[in-house]
N, C-alpha and C positions, 0 to 999 in steps of 0.2 A: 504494500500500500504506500505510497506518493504522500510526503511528508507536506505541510505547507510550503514551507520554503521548496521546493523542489515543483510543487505545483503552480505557485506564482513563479519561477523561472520558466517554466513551459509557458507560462501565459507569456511573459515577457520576452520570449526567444521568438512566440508566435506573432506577437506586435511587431518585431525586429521586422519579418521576413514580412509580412502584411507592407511595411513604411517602404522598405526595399522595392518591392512590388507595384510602387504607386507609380503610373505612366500619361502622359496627360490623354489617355484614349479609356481609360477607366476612371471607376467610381473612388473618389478624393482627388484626383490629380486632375479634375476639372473644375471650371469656372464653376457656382454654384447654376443651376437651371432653374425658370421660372415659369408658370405656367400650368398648364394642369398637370403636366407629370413633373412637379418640379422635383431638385433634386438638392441636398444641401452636401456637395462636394467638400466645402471648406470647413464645413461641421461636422463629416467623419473624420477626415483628418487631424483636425483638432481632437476629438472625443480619442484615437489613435497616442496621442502623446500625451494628453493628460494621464489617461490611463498607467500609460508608460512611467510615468513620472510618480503617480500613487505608488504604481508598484515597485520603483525604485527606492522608496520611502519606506515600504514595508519589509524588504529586504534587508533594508540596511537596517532599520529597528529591529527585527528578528534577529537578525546576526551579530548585534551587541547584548540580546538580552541571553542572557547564561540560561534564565529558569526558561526559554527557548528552545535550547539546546545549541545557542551562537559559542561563540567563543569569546565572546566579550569585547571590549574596547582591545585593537591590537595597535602596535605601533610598526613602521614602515623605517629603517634606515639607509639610507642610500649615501654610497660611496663612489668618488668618481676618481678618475686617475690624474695626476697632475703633470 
């Protein structure tokens, strides 16, 4: 069974390739349409990176909270050559 964090990364891998995907001959990569079949291009696309970005958020609070199962606050050291 697919853990949250592992679920919301599928969701988020599946955003990825949806954004990748967008062409100006499909639905978000066009103008919005008006009319009676109208369409609101610019409003998937956007609802696309909000989402994106919640779930960025939840990820990352996941993966600091211990009782989570994260690993806590880590720290990054980087070293370069002189």
């Amino acid at each position: 069974m697919a853990t949250l964090v592992q679920n919301l990364q599928t969701r988020r891998d599946a955003i990825g390739v949806e954004l990748a995907a967008l062409s100006t001959t499909g639905a978000g990569g066009l103008p919005n349409a008006s009319g009676p079949n109208a369409v609101d291009h610019v409003g998937y696309k956007d609802g696309l990176y909000r989402e994106l970005e919640t779930i960025d958020k939840l990820l990352e609070h996941l993966n600091n909270d211990t009782s989570a199962g994260g690993a806590g606050p880590t720290e990054i050291v980087t070293e370069g050559y002189a």
